[in-house]
Each structure stands twice: as C-alpha cells, then as structure tokens.
N, CA, C and O atoms as CSV, one atom per row, in Angstrom:
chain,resi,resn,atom,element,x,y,z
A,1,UNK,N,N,10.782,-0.278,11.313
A,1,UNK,CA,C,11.267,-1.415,12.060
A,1,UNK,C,C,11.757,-2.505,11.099
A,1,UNK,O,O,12.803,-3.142,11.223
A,2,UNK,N,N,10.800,-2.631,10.073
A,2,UNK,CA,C,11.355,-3.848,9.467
A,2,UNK,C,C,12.581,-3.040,8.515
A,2,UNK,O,O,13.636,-3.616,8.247
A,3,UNK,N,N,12.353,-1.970,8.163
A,3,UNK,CA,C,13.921,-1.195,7.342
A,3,UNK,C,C,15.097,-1.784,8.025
A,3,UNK,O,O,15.940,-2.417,7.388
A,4,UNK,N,N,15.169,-1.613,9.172
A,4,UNK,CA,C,16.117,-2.064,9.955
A,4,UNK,C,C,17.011,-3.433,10.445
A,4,UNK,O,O,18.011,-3.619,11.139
A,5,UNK,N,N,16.058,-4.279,9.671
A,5,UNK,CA,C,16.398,-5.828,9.919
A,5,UNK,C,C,17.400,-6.110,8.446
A,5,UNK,O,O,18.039,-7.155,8.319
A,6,UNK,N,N,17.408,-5.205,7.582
A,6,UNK,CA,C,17.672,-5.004,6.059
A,6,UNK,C,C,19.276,-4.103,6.202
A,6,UNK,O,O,19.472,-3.006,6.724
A,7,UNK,N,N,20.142,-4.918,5.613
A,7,UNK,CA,C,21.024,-3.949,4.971
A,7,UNK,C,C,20.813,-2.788,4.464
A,7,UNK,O,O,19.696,-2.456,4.067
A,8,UNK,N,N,21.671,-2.152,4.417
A,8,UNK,CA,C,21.709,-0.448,3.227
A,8,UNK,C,C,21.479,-1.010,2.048
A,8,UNK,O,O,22.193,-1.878,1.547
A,9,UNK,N,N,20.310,-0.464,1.477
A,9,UNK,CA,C,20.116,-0.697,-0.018
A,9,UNK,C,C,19.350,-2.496,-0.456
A,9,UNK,O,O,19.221,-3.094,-1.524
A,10,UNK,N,N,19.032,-2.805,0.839
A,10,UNK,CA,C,18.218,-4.074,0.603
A,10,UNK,C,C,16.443,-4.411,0.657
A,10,UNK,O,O,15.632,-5.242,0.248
A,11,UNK,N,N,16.511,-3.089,1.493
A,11,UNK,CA,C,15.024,-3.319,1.231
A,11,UNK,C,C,14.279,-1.550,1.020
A,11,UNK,O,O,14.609,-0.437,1.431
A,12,UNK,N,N,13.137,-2.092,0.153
A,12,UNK,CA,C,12.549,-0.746,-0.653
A,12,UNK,C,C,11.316,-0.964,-0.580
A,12,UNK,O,O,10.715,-1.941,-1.028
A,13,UNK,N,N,10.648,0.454,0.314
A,13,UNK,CA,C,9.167,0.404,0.562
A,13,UNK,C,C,8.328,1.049,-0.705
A,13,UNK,O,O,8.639,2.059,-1.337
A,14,UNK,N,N,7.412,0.370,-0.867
A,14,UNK,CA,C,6.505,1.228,-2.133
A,14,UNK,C,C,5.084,1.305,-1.636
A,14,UNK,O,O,4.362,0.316,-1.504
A,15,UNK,N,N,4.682,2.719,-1.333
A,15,UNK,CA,C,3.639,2.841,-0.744
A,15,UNK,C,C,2.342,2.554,-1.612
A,15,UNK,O,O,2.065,3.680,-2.024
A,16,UNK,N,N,1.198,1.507,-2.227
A,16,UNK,CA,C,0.197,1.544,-2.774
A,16,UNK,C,C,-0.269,2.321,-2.432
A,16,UNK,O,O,-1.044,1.779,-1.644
A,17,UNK,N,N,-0.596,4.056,-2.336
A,17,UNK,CA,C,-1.625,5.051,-1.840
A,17,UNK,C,C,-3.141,4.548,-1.986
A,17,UNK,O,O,-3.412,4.014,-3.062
A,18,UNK,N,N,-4.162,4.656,-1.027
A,18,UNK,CA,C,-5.481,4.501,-2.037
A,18,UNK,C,C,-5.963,4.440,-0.641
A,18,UNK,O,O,-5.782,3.651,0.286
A,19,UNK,N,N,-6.743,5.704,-0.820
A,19,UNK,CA,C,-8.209,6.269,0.079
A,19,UNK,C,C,-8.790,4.793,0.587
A,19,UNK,O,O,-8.674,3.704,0.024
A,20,UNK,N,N,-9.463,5.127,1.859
A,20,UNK,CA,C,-10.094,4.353,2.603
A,20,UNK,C,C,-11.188,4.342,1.932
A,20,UNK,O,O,-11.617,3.191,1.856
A,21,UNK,N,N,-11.736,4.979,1.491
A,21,UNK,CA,C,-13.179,5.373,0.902
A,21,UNK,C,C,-12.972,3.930,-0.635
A,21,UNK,O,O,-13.842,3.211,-1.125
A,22,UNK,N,N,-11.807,4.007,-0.887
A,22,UNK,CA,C,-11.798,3.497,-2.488
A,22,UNK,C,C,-11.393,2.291,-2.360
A,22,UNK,O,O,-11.489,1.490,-3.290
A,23,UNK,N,N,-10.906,1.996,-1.252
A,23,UNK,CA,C,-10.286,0.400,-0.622
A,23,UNK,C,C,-12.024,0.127,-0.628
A,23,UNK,O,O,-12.574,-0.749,-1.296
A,24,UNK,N,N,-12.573,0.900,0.095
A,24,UNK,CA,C,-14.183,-0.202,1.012
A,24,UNK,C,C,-14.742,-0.258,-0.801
A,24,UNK,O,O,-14.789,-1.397,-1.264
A,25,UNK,N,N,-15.092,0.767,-1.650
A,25,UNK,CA,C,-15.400,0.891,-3.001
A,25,UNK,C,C,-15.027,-0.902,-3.754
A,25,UNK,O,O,-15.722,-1.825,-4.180
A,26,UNK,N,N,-13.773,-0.680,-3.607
A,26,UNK,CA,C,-13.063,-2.068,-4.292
A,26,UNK,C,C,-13.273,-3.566,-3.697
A,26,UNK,O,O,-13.233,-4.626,-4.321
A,27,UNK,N,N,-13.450,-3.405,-2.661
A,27,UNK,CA,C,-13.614,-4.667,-1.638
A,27,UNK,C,C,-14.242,-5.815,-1.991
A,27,UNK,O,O,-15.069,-6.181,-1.155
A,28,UNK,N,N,-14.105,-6.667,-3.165
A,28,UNK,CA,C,-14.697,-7.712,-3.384
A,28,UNK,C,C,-15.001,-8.704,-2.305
A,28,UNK,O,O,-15.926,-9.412,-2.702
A,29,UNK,N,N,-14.728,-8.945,-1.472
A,29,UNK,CA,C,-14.666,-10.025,-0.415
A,29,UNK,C,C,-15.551,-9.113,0.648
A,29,UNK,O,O,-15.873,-9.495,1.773
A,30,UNK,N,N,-15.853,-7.933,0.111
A,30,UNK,CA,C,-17.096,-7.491,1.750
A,30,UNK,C,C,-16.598,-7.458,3.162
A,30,UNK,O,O,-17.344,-7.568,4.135
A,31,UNK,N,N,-15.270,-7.298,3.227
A,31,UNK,CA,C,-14.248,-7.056,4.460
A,31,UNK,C,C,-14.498,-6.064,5.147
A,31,UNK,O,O,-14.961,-5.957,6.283
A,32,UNK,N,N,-14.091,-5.156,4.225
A,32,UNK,CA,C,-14.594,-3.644,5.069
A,32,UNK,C,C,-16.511,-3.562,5.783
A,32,UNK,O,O,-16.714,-3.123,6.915
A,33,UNK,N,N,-17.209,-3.860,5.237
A,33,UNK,CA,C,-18.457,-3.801,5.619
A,33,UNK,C,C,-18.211,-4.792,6.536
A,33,UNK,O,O,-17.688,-4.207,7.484
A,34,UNK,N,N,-18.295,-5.991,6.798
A,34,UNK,CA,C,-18.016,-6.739,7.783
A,34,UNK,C,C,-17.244,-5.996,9.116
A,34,UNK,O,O,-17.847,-5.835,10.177
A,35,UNK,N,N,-15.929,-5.596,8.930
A,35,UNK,CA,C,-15.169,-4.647,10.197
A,35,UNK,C,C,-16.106,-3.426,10.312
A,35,UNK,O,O,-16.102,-2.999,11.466
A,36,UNK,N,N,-16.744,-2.873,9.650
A,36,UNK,CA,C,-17.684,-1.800,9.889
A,36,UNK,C,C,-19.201,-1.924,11.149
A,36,UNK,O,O,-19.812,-1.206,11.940
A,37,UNK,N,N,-19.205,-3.638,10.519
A,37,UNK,CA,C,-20.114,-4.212,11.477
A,37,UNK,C,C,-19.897,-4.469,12.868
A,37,UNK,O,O,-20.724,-4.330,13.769
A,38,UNK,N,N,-18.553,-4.910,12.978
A,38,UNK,CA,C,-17.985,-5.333,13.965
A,38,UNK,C,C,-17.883,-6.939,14.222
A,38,UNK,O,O,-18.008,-7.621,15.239
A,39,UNK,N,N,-17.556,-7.299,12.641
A,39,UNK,CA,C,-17.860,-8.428,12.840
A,39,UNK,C,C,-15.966,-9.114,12.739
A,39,UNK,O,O,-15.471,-10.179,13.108
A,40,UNK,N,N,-15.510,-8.158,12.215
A,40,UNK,CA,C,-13.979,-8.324,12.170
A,40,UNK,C,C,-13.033,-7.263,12.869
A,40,UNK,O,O,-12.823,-6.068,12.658
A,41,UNK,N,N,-12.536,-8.196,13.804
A,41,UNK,CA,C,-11.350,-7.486,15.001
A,41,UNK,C,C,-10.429,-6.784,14.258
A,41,UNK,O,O,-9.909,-7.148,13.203
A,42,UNK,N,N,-10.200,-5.446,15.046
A,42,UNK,CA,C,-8.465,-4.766,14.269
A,42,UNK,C,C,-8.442,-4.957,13.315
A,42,UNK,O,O,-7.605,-5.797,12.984
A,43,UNK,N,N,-9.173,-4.443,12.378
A,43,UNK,CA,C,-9.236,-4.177,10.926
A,43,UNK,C,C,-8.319,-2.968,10.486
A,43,UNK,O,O,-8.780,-1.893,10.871
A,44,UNK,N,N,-7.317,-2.884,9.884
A,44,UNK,CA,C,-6.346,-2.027,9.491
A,44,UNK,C,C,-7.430,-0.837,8.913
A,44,UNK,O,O,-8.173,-1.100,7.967
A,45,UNK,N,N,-7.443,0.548,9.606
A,45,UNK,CA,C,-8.370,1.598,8.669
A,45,UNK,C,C,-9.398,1.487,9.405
A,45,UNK,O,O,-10.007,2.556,9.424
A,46,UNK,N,N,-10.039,0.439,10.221
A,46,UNK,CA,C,-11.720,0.952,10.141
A,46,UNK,C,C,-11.541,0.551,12.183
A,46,UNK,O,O,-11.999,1.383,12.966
A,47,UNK,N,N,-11.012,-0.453,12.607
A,47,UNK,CA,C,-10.716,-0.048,14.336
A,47,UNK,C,C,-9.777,-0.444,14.897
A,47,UNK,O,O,-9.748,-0.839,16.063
A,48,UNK,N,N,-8.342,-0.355,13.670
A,48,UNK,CA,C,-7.400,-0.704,13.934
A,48,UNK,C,C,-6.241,0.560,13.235
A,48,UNK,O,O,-6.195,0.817,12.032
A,49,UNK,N,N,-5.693,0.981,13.906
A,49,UNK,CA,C,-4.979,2.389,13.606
A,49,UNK,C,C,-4.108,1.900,12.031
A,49,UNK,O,O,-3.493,0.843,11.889
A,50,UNK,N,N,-4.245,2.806,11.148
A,50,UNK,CA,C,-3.001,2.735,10.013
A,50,UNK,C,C,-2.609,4.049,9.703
A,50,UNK,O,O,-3.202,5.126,9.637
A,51,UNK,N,N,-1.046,3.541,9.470
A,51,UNK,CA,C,-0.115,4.493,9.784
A,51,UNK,C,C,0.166,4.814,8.406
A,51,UNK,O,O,0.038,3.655,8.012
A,52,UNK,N,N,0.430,5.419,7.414
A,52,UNK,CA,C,1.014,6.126,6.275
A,52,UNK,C,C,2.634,6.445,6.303
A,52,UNK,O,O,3.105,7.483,6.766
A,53,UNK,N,N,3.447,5.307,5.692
A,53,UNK,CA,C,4.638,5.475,5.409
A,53,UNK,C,C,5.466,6.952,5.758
A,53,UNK,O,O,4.993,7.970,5.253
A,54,UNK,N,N,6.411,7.043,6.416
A,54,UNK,CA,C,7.080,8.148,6.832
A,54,UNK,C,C,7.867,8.611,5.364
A,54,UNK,O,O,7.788,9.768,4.951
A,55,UNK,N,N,8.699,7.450,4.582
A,55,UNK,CA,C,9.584,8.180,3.687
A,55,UNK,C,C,9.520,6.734,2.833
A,55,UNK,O,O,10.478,5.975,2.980
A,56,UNK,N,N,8.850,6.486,2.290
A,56,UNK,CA,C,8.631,5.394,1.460
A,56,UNK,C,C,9.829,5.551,-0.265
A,56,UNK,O,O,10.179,6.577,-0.848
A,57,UNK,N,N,9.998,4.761,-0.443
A,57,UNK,CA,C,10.724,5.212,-1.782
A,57,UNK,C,C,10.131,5.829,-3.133
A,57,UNK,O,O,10.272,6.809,-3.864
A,58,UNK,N,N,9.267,4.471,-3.000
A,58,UNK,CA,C,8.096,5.069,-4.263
A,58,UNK,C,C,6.704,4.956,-3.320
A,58,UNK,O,O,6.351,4.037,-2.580
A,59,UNK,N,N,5.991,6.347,-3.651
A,59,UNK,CA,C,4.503,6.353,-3.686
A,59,UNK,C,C,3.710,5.901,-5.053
A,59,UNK,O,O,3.835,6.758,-5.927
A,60,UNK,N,N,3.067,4.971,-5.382
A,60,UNK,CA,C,1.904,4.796,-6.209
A,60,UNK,C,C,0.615,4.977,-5.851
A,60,UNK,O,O,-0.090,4.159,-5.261
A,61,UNK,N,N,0.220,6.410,-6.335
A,61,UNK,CA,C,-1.247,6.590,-6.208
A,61,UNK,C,C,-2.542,6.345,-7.104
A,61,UNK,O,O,-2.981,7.163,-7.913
A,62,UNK,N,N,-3.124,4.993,-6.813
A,62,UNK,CA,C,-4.208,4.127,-7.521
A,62,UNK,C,C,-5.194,4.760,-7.653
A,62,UNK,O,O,-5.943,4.502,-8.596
A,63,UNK,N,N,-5.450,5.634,-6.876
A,63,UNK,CA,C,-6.728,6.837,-7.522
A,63,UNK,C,C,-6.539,7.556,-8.395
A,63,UNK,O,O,-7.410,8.367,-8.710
A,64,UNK,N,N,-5.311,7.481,-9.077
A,64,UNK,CA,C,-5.131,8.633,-9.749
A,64,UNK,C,C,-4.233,8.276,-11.472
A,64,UNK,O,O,-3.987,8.858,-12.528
A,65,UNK,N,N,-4.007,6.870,-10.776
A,65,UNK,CA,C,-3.101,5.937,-11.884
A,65,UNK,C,C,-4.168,5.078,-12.461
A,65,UNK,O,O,-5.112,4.783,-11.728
A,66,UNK,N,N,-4.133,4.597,-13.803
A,66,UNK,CA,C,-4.212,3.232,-13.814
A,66,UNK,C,C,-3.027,1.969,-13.437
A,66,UNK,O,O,-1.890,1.916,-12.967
A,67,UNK,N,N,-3.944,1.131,-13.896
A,67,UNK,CA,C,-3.308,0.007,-12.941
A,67,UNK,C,C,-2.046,-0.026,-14.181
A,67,UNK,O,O,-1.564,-1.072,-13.746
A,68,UNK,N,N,-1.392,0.212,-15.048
A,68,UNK,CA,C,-0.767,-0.328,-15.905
A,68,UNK,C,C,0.504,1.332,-15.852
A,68,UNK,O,O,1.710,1.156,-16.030
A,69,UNK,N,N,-0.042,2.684,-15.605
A,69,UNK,CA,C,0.626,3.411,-14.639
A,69,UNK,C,C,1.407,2.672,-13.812
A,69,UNK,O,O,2.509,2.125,-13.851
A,70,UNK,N,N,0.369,2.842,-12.931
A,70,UNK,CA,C,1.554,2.119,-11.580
A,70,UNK,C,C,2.571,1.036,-11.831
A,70,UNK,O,O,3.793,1.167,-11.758
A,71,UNK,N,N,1.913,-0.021,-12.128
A,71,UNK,CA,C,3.181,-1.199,-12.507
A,71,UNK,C,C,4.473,-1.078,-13.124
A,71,UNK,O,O,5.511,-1.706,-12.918
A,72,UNK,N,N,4.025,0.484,-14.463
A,72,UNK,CA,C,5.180,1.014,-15.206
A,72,UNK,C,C,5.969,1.718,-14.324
A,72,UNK,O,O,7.191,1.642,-14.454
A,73,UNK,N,N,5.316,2.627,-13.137
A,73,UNK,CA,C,6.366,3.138,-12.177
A,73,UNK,C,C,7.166,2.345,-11.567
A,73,UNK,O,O,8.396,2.281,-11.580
A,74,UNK,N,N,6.233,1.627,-10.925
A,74,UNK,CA,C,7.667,0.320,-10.150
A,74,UNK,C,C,8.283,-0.097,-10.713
A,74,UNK,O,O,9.370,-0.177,-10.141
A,75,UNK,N,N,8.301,-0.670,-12.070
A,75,UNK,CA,C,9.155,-1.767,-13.005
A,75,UNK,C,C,10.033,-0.335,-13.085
A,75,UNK,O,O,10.832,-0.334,-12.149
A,76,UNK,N,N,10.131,0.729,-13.796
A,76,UNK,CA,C,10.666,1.758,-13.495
A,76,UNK,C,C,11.355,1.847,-12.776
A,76,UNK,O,O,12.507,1.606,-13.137
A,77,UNK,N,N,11.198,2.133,-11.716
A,77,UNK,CA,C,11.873,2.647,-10.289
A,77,UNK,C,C,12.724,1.772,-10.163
A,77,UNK,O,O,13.885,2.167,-10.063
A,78,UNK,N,N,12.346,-0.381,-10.105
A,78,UNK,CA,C,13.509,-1.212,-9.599
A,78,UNK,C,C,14.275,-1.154,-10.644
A,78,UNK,O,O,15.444,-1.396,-10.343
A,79,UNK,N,N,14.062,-0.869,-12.080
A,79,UNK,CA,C,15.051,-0.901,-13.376
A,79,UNK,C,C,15.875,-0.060,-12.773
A,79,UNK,O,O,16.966,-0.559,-12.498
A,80,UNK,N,N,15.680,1.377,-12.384
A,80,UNK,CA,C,16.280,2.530,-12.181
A,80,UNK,C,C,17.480,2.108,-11.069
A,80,UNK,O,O,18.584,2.651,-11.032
A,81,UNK,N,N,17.121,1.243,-10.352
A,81,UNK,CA,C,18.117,0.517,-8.856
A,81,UNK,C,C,18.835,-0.372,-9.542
A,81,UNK,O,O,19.861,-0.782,-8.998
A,82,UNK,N,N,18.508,-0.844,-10.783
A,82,UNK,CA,C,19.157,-2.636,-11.152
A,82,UNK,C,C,19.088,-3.568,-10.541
A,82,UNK,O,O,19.962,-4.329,-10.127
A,83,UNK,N,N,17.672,-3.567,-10.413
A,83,UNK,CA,C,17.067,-4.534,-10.078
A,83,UNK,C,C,16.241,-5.783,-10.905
A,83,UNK,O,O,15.610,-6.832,-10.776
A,84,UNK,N,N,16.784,-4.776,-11.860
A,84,UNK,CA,C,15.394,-5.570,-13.231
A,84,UNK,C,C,16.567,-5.740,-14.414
A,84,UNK,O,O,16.270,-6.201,-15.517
C-alpha cells in the first residue's frame, strides 16, 4: 500500500528479518513481556497479526549478521541504486 503512494523507483523496502523469539531476547524496554501480559493492546507479533514482506528489496537477517554486516549491505545496496 504504501509502495503505491511512491513513484517507480522511489521507494525501497528493506526487510530487518529477526525471529520473534530474538526481538522478545533483545527487548530492553520489557515490551514484549508486558504485551505477553496483556498489558499492551495490538502488539505487532504477540496479539496483533505481522505480516512478512511479500518482495522486499533487501532482506537483512540480524540473526545471522552482525550489526556492521547488515549496515554494509544496505550502504551497499543504496550505493548500488545511487543513492549514496
């Protein structure tokens, strides 16, 4: 939907991949345990549906990257567009 509000070639999705399991893992702010409680409405992942990108441009997968990986892919990828 929002692709669509975008010219050809104006807007570029980059999927952050990263397990539900490794989001609640990371959660400094105690969010996820809180929506687990039910203490937070429509929580994206825990009682609020999330959807996984249909055709994203770039996937970055944080379980599997470091963080300095990933950043090199994107800076990458928008260099690769001329964007950078």
């Amino acid at each position: 939907m929002v692709r669509a509000l975008f010219g050809q070639g104006e807007f570029i999705e980059i999927y952050v991949k990263c397990s539900i399991e490794e989001c609640e893992r990371r959660d400094p702010k105690g969010l996820y345990k809180k929506a687990r409680r039910g203490e937070i409405r429509d929580f994206t992942g825990i009682s609020a549906p999330y959807e996984e990108p249909v055709n994203p441009e770039l996937v970055v997968e944080t379980e599997r990257e470091t963080v300095e990986e990933s950043v090199g892919r994107v800076l990458a990828f928008l260099s690769s567009k001329g964007l950078l």
